[in-house]
C-alpha positions in Angstrom: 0.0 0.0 0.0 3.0 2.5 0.8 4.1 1.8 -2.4 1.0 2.5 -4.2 0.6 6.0 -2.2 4.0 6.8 -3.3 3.0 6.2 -7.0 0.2 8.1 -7.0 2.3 11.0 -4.9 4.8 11.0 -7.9 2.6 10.7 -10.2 0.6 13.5 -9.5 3.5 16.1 -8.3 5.0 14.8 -12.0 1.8 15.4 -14.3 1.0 18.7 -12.7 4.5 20.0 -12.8 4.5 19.2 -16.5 1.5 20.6 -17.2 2.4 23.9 -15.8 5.7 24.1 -17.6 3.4 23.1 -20.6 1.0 25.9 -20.1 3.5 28.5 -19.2 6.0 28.0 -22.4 2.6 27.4 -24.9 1.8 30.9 -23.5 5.1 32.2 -23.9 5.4 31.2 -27.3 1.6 32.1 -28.5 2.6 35.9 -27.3 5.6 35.6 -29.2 4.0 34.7 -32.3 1.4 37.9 -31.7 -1.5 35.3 -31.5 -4.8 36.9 -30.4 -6.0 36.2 -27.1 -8.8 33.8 -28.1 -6.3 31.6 -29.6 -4.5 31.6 -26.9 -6.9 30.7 -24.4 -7.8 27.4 -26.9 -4.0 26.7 -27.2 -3.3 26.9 -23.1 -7.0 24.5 -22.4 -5.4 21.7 -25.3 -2.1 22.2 -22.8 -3.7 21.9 -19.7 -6.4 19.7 -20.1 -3.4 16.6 -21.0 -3.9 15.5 -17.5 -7.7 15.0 -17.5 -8.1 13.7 -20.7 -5.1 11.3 -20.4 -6.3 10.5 -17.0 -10.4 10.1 -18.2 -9.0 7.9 -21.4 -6.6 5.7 -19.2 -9.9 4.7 -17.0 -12.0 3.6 -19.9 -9.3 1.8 -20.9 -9.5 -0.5 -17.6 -13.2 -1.0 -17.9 -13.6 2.0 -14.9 -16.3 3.4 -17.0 -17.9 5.6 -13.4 -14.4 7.5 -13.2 -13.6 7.6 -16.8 -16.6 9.7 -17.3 -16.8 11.2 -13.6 -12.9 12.8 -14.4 -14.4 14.7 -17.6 -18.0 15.7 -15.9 -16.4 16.6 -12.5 -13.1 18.2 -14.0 -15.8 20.4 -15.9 -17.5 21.4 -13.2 -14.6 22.3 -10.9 -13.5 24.4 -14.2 -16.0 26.6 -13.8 -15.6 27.0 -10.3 -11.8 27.0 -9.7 -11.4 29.3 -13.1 -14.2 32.0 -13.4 -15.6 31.5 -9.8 -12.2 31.4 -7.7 -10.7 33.8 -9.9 -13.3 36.7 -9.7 -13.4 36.3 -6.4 -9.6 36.4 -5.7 -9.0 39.2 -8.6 -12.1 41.0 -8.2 -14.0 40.3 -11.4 -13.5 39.4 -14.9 -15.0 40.9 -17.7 -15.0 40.0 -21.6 -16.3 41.7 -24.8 -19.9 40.5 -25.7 -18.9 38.9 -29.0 -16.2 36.8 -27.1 -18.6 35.6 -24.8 -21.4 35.3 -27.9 -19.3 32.7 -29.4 -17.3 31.7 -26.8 -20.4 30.6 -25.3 -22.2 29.0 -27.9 -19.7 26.7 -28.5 -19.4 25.7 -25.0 -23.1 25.2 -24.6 -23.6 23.2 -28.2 -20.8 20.8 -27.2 -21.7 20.1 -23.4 -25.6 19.8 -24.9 -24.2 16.9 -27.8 -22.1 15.1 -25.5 -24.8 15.0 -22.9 -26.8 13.3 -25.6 -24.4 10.8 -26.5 -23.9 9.9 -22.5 -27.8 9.5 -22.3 -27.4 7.3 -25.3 -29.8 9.5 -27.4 -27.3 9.3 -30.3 -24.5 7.4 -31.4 -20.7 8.3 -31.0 -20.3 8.5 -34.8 -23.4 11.1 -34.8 -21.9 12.8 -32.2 -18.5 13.4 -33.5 -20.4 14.7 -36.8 -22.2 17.1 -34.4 -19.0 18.3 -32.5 -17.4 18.5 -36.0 -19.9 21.3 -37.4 -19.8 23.2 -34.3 -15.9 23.4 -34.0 -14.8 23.8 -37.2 -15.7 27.0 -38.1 -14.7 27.7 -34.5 -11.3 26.7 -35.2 -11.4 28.4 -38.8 -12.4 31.8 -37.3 -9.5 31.7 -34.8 -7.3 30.8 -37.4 -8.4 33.4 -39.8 -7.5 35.9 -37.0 -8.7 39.7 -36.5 -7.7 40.7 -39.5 -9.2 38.5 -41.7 -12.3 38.3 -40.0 -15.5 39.6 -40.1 -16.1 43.3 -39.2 -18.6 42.2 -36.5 -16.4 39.3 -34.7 -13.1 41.4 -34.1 -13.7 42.2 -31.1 -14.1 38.3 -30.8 -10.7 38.2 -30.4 -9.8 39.9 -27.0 -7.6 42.7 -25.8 -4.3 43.4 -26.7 -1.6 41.3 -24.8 -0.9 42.4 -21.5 2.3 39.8 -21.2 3.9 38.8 -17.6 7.3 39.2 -18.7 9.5 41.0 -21.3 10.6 38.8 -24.5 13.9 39.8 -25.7 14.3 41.1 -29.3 15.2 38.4 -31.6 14.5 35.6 -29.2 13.6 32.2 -30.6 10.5 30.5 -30.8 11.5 27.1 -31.7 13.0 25.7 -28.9 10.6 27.0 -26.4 8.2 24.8 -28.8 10.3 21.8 -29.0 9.9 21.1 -25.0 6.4 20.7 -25.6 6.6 17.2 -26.9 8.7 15.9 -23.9 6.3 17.7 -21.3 3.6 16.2 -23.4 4.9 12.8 -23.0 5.5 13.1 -19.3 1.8 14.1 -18.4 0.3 11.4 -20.3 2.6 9.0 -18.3 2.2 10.7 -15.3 -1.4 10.6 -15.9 -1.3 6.6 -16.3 0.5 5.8 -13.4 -1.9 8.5 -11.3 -5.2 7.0 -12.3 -3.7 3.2 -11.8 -2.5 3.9 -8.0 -5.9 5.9 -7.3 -7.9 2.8 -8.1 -5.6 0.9 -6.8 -5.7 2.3 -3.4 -9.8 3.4 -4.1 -10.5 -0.4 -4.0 -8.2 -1.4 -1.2 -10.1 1.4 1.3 -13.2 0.7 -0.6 -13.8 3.7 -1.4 -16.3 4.4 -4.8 -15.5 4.9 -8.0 -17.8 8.1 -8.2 -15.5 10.0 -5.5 -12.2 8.6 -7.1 -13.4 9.5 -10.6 -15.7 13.2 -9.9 -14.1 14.8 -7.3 -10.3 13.3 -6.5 -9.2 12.6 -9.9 -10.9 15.4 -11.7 -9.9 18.1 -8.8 -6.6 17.3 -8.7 -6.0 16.9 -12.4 -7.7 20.5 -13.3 -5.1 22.3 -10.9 -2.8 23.5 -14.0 -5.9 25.0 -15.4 -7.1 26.7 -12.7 -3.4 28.0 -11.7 -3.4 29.1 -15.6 -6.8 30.9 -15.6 -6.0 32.7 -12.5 -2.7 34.3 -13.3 -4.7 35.2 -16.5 -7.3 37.1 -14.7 -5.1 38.8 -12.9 -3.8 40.2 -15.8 -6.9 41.2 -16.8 -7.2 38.8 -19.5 -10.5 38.1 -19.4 -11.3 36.7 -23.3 -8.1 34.6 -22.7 -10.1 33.0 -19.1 -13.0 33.0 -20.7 -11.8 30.8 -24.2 -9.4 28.5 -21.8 -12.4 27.2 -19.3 -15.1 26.9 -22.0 -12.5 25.2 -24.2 -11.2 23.1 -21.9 -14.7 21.5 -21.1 -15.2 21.2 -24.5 -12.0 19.5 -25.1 -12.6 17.1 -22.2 -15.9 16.2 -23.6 -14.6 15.8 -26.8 -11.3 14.0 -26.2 -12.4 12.5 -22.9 -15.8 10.9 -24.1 -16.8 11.7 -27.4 -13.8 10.6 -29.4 -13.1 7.4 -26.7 -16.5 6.2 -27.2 -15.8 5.7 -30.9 -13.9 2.5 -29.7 -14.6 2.2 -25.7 -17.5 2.1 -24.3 -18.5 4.4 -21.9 -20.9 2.5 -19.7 -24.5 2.9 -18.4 -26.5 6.0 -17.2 -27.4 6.5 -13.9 -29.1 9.0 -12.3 -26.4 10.5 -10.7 -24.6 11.2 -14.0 -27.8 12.7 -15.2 -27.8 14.8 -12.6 -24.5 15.6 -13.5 -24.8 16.6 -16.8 -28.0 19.0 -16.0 -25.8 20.3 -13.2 -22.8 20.8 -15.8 -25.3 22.9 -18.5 -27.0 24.9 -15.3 -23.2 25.9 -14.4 -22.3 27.0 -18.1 -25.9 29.0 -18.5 -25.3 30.8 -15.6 -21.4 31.6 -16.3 -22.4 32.9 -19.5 -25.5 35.0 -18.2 -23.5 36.2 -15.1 -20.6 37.7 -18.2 -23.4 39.4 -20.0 -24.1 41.6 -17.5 -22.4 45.3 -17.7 -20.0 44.4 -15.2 -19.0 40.7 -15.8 -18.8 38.4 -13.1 -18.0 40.0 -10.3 -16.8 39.1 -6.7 -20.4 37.9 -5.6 -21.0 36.4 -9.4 -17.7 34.2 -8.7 -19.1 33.2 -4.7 -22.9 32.2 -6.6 -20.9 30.0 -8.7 -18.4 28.7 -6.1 -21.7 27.9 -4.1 -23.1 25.8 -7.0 -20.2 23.6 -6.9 -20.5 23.0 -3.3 -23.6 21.6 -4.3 -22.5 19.6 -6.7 -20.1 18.1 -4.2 -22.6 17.9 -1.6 -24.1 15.6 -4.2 -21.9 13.3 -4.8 -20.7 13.0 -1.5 -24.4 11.7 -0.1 -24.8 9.5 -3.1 -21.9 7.7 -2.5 
């Protein structure tokens, strides 16, 4: 048992250290290149998000079908709560543009509302990946387009102007920054492994259920570099940059996480706690999105109402374990 504790120790002080270096030299690199903040806030979610999709995939994989799904579902969750909630609360507020959060939003919403459908077994993985595909794909196109090939209405889409933490020097590279993004890769997705093999390990030797391993434990802990990410961001009053890293890394954890696994894995029955899940999920984006349309963002107490919703969610779990 020591041994297994010391696994999952390592395993978790590794993936999250990786991830962080991951997040901190994408960023570094996207400001380098001048990309827009939008871009950069999909770009820093793919980075972060390694831990919870490599963990959520890795549990499939062993048949753990509860806390495959449960990392993906609760990591969302504690997204929204750990990086818009936390961080307008600690920073003060966050505010974004309104077509930021017009598109931003949609997106989010669309692909939480297909996936949901595809976990309720109202549609097939193949239909759902179709879905996913029309929604993100002019997404992506728009992003990569940029401001100044987009249209006149959506350039504000893109966000302020860079307000970087630190000075780049003139001439400095680019491509070896990016080249230490494939072994940092390689070490989360191991990391990741060994984490979510000691956590069931141990989960089954204290008996303790898969829901708590899989929706709280493992999708809390793996969602850290994200939320350290999105909070330096807000405090640099980088809201569009917050805003496009927490809706797109739910989006890529339901695509990556469930959407794409279930092509080949299955991901197991519906309960009624994972319905409950997935309406509490959709309730928590709704209100993000309608808390950021109002003149003065989410502010302090708009970041505590959303906190407070995920103490309910915990709550939740918790007594249905």
């Amino acid at each position: 048992m020591i041994g297994e504790v010391l696994l999952f120790l390592v395993s978790l002080a590794v993936t999250l250290a990786a991830a962080a270096f991951f997040a901190r030299r994408l960023d570094r690199v996207g400001l380098r290149l001048g990309l827009p903040e939008t871009l950069l806030g999909l770009l820093t979610a793919l980075a972060a998000d390694a831990p919870e999709v490599s963990s959520a995939i890795a549990a499939l994989v062993k048949g753990e079908h509860a806390v495959g799904a449960g990392v993906v579902l609760g990591s969302n969750v504690f997204n929204l709560a750990a990086m818009i909630g936390l961080s307008a609360v600690l920073c003060g507020g966050i505010r974004i543009r309104r077509e930021a959060l017009a598109v931003e939003g949609a997106v989010g919403v669309a692909a939480t509302v297909v996936v949901s459908a595809l976990i309720l077994k109202l549609i097939g993985a193949w239909a759902a990946l179709a879905l996913l595909v029309l929604v993100l794909v002019p997404y992506v196109v728009l992003l990569a387009r940029g401001p100044a090939r987009a249209p006149r209405q959506l350039v504000r889409f893109f966000g302020e102007r860079h307000r970087p933490d630190h000075v780049l020097a003139h001439g400095e590279a680019v491509f070896v920054p990016a080249l230490m993004l494939v072994p940092a890769l390689a070490i989360i997705v191991l990391g990741s492994t060994g984490m979510v093999e000691s956590a069931l390990n141990l989960a089954h030797r204290w008996s303790v259920p898969d829901v708590i391993v899989g929706i709280l434990v493992l999708a809390i802990l793996t969602s850290i570099p994200n939320a350290f990410t999105a909070a330096r961001l807000a405090f640099q009053g980088r809201g569009s940059a917050v805003v496009s890293e927490t809706f797109n890394s739910n989006t890529t954890n339901l695509a990556f996480g469930i959407a794409l696994p279930a092509l080949f894995i299955s991901i197991g029955s519906t309960s009624d706690l994972s319905r409950f899940d997935l309406g509490w999920l959709l309730l928590m984006t709704l209100l993000t999105i309608a808390l950021f349309a109002r003149r003065g963002g989410v502010t302090r107490s708009g970041g505590a109402a959303i906190l407070l919703l995920y103490a309910v969610f915990v709550a939740v779990q918790i007594a249905s374990a």
